[in-house]
C-alpha positions as CSV (number, residue, x, y, z in Angstrom):
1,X,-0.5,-6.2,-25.1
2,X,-3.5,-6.6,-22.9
3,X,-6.5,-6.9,-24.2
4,X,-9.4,-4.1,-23.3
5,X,-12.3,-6.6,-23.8
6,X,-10.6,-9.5,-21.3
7,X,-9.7,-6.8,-18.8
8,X,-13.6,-5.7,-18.7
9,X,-14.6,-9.0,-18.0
10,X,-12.2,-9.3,-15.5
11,X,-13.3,-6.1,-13.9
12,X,-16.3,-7.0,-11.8
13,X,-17.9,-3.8,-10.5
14,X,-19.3,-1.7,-12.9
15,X,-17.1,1.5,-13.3
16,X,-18.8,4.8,-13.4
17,X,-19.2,7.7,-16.0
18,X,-16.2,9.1,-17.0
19,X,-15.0,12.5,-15.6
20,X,-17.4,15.1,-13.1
21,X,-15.7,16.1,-9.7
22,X,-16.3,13.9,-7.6
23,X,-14.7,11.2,-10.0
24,X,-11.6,13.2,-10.0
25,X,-11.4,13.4,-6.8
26,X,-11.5,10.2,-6.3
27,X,-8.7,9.5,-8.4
28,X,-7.0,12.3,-7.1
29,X,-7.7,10.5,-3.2
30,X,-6.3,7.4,-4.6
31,X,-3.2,8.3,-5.9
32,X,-2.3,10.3,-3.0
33,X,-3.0,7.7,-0.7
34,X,-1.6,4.7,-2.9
35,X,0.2,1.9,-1.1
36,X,3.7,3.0,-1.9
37,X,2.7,6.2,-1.0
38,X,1.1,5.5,2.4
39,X,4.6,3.7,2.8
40,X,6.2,6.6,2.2
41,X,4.5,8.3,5.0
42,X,4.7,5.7,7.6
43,X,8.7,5.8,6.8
44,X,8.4,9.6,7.9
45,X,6.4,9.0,10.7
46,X,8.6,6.3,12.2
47,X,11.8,8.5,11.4
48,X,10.5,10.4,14.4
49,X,11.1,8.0,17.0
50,X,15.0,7.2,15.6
51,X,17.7,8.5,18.0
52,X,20.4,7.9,15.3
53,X,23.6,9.9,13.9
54,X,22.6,9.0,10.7
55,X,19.0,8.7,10.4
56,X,18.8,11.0,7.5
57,X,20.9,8.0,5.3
58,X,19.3,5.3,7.1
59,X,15.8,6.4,6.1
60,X,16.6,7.5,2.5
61,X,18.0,4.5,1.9
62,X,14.6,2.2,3.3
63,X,12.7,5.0,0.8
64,X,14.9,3.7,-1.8
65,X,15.0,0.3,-1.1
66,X,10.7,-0.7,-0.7
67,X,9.2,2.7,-1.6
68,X,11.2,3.6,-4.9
69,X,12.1,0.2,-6.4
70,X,9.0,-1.6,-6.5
71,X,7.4,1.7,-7.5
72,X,9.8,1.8,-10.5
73,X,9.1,-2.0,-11.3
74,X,5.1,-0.9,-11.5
75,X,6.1,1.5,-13.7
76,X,8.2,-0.9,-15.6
77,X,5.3,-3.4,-15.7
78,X,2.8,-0.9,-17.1
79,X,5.0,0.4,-19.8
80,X,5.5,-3.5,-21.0
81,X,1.4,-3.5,-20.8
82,X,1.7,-6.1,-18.5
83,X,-0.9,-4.6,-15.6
84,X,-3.9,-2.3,-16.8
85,X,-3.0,0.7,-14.4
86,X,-0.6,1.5,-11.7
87,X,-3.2,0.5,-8.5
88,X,-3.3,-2.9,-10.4
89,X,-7.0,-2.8,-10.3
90,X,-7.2,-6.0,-12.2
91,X,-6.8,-8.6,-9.6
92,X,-5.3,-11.5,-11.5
93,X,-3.1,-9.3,-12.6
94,X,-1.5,-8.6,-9.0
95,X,-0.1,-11.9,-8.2
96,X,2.8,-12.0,-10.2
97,X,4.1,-9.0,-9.4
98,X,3.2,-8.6,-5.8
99,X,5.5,-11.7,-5.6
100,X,8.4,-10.5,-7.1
101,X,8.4,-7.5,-4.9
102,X,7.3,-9.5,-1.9
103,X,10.5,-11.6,-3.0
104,X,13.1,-8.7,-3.8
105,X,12.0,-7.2,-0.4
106,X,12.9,-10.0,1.7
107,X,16.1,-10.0,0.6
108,X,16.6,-6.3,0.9
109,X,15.2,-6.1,4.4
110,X,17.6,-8.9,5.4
111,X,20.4,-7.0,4.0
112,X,19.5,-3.8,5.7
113,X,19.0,-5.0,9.0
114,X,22.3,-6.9,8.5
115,X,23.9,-3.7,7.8
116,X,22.6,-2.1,10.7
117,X,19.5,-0.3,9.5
118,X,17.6,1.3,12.4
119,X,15.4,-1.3,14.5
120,X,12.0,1.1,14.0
121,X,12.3,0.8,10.2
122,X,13.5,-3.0,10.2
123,X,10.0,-3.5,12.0
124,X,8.2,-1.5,9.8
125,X,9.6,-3.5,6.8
126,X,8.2,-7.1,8.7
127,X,5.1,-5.4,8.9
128,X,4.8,-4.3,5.4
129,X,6.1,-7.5,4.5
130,X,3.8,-9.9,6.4
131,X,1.2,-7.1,4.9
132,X,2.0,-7.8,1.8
133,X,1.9,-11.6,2.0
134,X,-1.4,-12.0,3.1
135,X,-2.2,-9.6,0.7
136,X,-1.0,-12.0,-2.0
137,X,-2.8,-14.7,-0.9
138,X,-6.5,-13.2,-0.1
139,X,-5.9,-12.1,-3.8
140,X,-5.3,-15.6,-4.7
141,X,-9.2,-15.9,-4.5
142,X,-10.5,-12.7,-3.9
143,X,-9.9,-8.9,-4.7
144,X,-9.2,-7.3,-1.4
145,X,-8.3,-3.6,-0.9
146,X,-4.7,-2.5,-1.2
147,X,-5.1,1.1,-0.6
148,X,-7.3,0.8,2.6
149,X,-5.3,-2.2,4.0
150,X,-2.2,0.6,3.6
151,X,-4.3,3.1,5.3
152,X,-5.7,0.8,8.3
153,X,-1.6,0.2,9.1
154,X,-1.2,3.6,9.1
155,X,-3.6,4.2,11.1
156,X,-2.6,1.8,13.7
157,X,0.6,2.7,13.6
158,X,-0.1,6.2,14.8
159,X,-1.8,4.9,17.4
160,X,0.9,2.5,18.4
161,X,3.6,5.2,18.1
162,X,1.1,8.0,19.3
163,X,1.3,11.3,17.3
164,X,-1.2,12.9,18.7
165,X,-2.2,15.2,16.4
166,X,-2.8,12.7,13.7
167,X,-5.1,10.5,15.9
168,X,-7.9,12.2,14.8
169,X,-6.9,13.0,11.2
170,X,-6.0,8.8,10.1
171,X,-9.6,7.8,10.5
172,X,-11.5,10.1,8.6
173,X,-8.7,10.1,6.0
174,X,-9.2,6.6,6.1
175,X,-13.0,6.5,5.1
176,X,-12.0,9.0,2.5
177,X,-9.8,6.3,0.8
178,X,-12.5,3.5,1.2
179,X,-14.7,6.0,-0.4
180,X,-12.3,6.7,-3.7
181,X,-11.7,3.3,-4.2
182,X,-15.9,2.1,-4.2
183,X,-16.6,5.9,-6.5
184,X,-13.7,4.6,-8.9
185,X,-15.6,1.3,-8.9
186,X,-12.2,-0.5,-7.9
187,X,-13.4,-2.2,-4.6
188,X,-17.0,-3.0,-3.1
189,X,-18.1,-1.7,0.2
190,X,-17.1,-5.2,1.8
191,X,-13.5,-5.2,0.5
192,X,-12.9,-1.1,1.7
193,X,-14.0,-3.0,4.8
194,X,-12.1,-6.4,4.6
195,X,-8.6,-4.3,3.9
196,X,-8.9,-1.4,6.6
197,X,-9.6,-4.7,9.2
198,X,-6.5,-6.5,7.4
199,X,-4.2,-3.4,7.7
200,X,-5.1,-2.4,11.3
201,X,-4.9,-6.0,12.4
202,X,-1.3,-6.8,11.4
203,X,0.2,-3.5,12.2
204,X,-1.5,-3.4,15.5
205,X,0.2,-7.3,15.9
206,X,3.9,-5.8,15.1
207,X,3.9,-2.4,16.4
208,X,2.1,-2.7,19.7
């Protein structure tokens, strides 16, 4: 099991008082918007731009494949006591399994392109995929943030696929994010930062 006292060492922002609103919120903010979840949402938004008889399979399918799985492996992990919490807050405790589902989703996305999986979504996978490798490795040495490198792709994905009446809502939504995750004492101001840039750079580089 872990242990509570090396986990608060590990932890290097101080956390702050338990319960109030605007703490709950904030969790409430970050689980919403959680990288699988944000995923989730990009796979809707690109759905739109399919012209195929069977989008409805093909897009289940990419749901079950990198949004469900590696959800379910979390889940897995936390139950064995093998990560603190389900955003992995703890950042040595990302590498491993950031790996394993960086590994498992190579794999997969080769598979489904192979079998024909929609172009749109076989993009979207090298994106989240290159995402999540440099994620990996800037957590090699330092903690960047998941959740707003998440949100700054899907940001620039709506402006790279325009849905015009999102345009104005990713942003905002986006600060709101960066906002949870420094009230939740998960992320300083400079990582929010340092993973919206991250997000919206590599996004921008595939879907543009």
């Amino acid at each position: 099991m872990i242990n509570n006292d090396n986990i608060a060492q590990k932890v290097t922002f101080p956390r702050p008082a338990e319960g109030g609103r605007t703490t709950g919120a904030a969790n409430l903010v970050s689980t919403v918007f959680s990288p699988a979840l944000v995923v989730f949402y990009a796979v809707i938004l690109c759905s739109y731009s399919i012209a195929h008889s069977s989008k409805l399979l093909w897009t289940s399918l990419f749901v079950l494949l990198f949004v469900l799985v590696p959800t379910a492996y979390i889940f897995y992990l936390m139950g064995r006591g093998k990560v603190t919490d389900f955003h992995m807050s703890v950042r040595e405790e990302r590498i491993r399994p950031l790996s394993i589902i960086f590994i498992y989703s190579v794999f997969s996305l080769l598979l489904y392109g192979f079998v024909g999986g929609p172009g749109a979504l076989v993009t979207l996978g090298y994106s989240c995929l290159a995402l999540t490798g440099l994620w990996i490795l800037v957590s090699l040495y330092w903690k960047i943030s998941g959740h707003c490198a998440a949100m700054g792709a899907l940001g620039a994905m709506v402006f790279a696929y325009p849905h015009e009446s999102l345009v104005f809502v990713l942003p905002p939504l986006a600060l709101l994010v960066a906002w949870s995750r420094i009230r939740l004492g998960c992320h300083s101001l400079s990582q929010t930062v340092a993973g919206l840039t991250l997000g919206v750079a590599v996004f921008w580089f595939f879907l543009s």
